[in-house]
C-alpha positions in Angstrom: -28.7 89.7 79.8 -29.1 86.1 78.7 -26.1 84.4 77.6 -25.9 82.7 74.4 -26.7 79.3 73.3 -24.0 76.9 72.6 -24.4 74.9 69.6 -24.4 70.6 70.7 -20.8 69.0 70.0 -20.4 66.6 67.3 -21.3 62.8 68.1 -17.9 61.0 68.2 -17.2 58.9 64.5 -19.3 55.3 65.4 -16.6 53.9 63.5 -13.6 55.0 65.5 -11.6 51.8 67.3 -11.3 51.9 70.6 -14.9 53.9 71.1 -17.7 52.5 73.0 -20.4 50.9 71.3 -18.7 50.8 67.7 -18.6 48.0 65.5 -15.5 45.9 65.0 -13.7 46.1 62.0 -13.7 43.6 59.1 -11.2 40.9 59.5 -8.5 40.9 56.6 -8.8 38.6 53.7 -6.7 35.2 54.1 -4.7 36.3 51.0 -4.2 40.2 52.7 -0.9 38.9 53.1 0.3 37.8 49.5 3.6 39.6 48.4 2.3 39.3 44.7 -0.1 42.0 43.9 -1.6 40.1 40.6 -1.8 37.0 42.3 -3.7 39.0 45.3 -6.3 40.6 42.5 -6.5 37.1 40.6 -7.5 35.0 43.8 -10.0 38.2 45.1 -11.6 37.8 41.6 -11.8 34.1 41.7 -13.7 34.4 44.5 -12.0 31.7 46.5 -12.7 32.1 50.3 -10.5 30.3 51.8 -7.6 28.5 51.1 -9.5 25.0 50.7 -11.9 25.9 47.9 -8.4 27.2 45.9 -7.4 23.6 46.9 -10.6 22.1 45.5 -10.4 24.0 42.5 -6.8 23.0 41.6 -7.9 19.6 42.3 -10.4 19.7 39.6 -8.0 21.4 37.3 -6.0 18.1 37.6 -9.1 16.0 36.9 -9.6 17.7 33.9 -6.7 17.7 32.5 -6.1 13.9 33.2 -2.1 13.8 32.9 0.8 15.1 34.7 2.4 18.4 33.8 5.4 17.1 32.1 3.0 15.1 29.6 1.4 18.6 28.5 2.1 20.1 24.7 1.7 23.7 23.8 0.8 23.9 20.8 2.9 26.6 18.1 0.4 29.2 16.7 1.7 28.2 12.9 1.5 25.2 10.9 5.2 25.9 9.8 7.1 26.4 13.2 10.2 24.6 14.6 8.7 23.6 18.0 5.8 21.2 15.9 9.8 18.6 15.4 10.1 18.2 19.1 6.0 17.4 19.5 6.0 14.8 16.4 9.0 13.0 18.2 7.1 13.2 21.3 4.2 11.7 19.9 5.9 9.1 18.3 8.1 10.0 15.1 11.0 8.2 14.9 14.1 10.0 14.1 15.2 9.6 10.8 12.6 7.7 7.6 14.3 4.7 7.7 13.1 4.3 11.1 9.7 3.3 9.6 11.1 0.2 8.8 8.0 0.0 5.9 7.5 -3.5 4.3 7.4 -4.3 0.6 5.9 -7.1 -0.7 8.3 -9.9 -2.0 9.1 -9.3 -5.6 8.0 -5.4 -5.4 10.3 -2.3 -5.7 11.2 -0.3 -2.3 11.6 2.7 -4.2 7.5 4.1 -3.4 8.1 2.9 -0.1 11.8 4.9 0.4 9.6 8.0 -0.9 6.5 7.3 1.0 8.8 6.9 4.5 10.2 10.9 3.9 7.2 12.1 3.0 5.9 10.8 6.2 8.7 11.5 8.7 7.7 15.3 7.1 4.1 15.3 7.5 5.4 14.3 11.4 3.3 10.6 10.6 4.0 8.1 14.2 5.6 5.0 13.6 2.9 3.1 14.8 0.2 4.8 12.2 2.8 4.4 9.4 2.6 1.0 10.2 -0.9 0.4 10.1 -0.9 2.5 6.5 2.1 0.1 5.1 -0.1 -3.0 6.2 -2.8 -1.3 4.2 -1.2 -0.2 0.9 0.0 -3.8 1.1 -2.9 -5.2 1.2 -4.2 -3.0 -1.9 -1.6 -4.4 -3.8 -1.5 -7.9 -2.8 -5.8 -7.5 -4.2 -4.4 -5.6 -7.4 -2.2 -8.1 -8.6 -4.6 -11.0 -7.3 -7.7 -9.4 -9.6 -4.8 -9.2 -12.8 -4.0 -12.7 -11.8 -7.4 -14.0 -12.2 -8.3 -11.7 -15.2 -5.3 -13.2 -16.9 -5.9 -16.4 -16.3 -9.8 -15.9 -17.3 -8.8 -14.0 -20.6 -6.2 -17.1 -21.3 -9.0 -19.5 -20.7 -11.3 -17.8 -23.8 -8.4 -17.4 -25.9 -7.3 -20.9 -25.7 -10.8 -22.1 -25.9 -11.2 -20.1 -29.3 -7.9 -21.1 -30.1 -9.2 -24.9 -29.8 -11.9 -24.2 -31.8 -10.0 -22.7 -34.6 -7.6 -25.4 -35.1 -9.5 -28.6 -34.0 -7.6 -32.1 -33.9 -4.4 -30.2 -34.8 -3.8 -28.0 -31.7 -2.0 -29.8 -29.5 0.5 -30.5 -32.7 0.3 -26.5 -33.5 1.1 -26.3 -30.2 3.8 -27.7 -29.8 5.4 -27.1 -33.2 5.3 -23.0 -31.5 7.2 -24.0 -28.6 9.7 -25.8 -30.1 10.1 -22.4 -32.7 10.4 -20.4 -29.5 12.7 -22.7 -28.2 14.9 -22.6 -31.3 14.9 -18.9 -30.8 16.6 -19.3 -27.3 13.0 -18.6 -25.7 12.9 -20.0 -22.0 9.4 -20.8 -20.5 9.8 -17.9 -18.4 10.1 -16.0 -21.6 7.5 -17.4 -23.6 4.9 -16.5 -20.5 5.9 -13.1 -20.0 5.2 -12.6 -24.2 2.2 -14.4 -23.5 1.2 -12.0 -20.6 1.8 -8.9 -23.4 0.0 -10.5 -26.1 -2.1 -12.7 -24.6 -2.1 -16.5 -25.0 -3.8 -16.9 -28.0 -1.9 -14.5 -30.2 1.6 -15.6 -28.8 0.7 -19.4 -29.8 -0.7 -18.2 -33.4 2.4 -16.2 -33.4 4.9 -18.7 -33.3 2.8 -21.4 -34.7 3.4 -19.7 -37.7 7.2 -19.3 -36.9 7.4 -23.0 -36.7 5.5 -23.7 -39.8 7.8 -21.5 -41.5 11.0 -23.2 -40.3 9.5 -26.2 -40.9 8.9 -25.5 -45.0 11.0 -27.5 -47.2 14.3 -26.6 -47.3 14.2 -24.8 -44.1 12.5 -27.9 -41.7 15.6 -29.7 -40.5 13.9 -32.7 -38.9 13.9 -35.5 -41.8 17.0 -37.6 -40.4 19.4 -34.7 -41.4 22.3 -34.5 -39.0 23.0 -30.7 -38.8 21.6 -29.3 -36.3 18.5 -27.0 -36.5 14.6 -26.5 -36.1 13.1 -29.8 -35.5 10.0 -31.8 -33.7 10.7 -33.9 -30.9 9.8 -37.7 -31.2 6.7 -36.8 -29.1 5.8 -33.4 -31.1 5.9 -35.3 -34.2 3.8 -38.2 -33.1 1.0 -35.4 -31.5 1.2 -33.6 -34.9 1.1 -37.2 -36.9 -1.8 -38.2 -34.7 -3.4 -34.8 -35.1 -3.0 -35.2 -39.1 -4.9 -38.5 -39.4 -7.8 -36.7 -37.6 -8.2 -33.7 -40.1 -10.7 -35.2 -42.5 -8.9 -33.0 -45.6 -5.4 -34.1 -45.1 -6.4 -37.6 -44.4 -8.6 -37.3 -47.7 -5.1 -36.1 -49.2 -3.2 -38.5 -48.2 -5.4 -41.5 -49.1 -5.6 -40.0 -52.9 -1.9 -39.9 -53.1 -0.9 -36.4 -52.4 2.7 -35.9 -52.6 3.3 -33.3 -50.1 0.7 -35.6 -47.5 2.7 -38.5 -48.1 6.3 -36.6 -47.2 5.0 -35.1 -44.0 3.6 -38.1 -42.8 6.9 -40.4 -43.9 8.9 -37.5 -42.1 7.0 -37.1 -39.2 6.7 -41.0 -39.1 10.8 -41.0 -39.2 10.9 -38.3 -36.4 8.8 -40.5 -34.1 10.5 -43.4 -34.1 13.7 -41.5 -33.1 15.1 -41.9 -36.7 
């Protein structure tokens, strides 16, 4: 009887160390040895292959970013949280409003700028930018009051030119006979040009124009040599308003035919000029 055949053995694993002809097995990675299992999976992921491209990497992390670590901000999520006090004074805030130090322009209150300093020290504003918007608003206003300057002076101009008009060879005389009313009244020139500035030249002059003429009606025009003291023309007033009289055509014509009244103004006035 034949014997049985044996079935072949199994080849030996090619894979097995130590067996001849297998391959070698796969170096470790250069991180294999990382105690940090995330840090392992984050640098296998990164794909760095070798300690010098992680290098090169951080390198142009740096470049990127362009500053130091300490100079970095993180930014809160909301608009309204605590951490955005410390990054305003960082940046520049100073530490209380009045560290603003704003300017006001000479004459001008500081009470917009007191209000304008807190509402910037809020809004987290630097010093230096609130510096450049003080320089600004000044500026504005400094323009402002420049253009009412010159439309005050252009809107004086046309009312003194119609007043002139209007009154002819007497205005210097009606002129004057308003100032000295205003200065009866106790009216500095500082007062008589801030009533000017409300009413406007023209209609402050016509004003007290007619103030003087009133004091100056008999028994109330204290300038004919009386002693008392009260509303009179000066020596030069009267001698602008005497001049003034001889050049209107219908007082002149008044005078000349013998009008009473004429004749006492210009006697008076006459008196008052000579320092009588």
């Amino acid at each position: 009887m034949s014997e049985p055949i044996q079935p072949p053995a199994p080849p030996a694993p090619s894979g097995t160390p130590g067996t001849p002809g297998a391959p070698a097995a796969p170096p470790s990675t250069w991180y294999a040895g990382f105690q940090n299992a995330d840090l392992r999976g984050y640098v296998e992921t990164k794909g760095f292959q070798n300690p010098e491209a992680l290098a090169d990497s951080y390198r142009n992390l740096e470049k990127l970013r362009g500053v130091p670590a300490d100079r970095l901000l993180s930014l809160p999520e909301k608009p309204d949280a605590p951490e955005w006090d410390a990054i305003w004074n960082r940046l520049g805030r100073p530490e209380k409003p009045d560290g603003y130090a704003l300017q006001v322009p000479d004459g001008q209150d500081r009470g917009f700028a007191d209000r304008m300093a807190t509402a910037m020290h809020k809004l987290g504003i630097t010093k230096a930018a609130a510096a450049g918007l003080n320089a600004e608003w000044n500026a504005f206003i400094a323009d402002e009051l420049a253009a009412a300057e010159r439309d005050q002076q252009q809107a004086d101009a046309a009312d003194l030119t119609s007043l002139r008009t209007k009154w002819g060879a007497q205005y210097d005389a009606h002129v004057e006979l308003g100032r000295r009313a205003g200065r009866e009244f106790g009216l500095s020139e500082e007062d008589f040009t801030a009533v000017s500035r409300a009413l406007g030249s023209g209609k402050t002059l016509e004003l007290f124009q007619r103030i003087g003429a009133k004091l100056g009606e008999p028994g109330r025009f204290d300038a004919d040599g009386g002693s008392s003291p009260g509303f009179g023309l000066t020596p030069d007033g009267a001698r602008a308003r005497l001049k003034a009289l001889q050049a209107d055509k219908d007082w002149a014509a008044k005078y000349m035919n013998g009008d009473v009244a004429a004749r006492q103004e210009a006697e008076r006035l006459a008196k008052i000029a000579s320092g009588g």
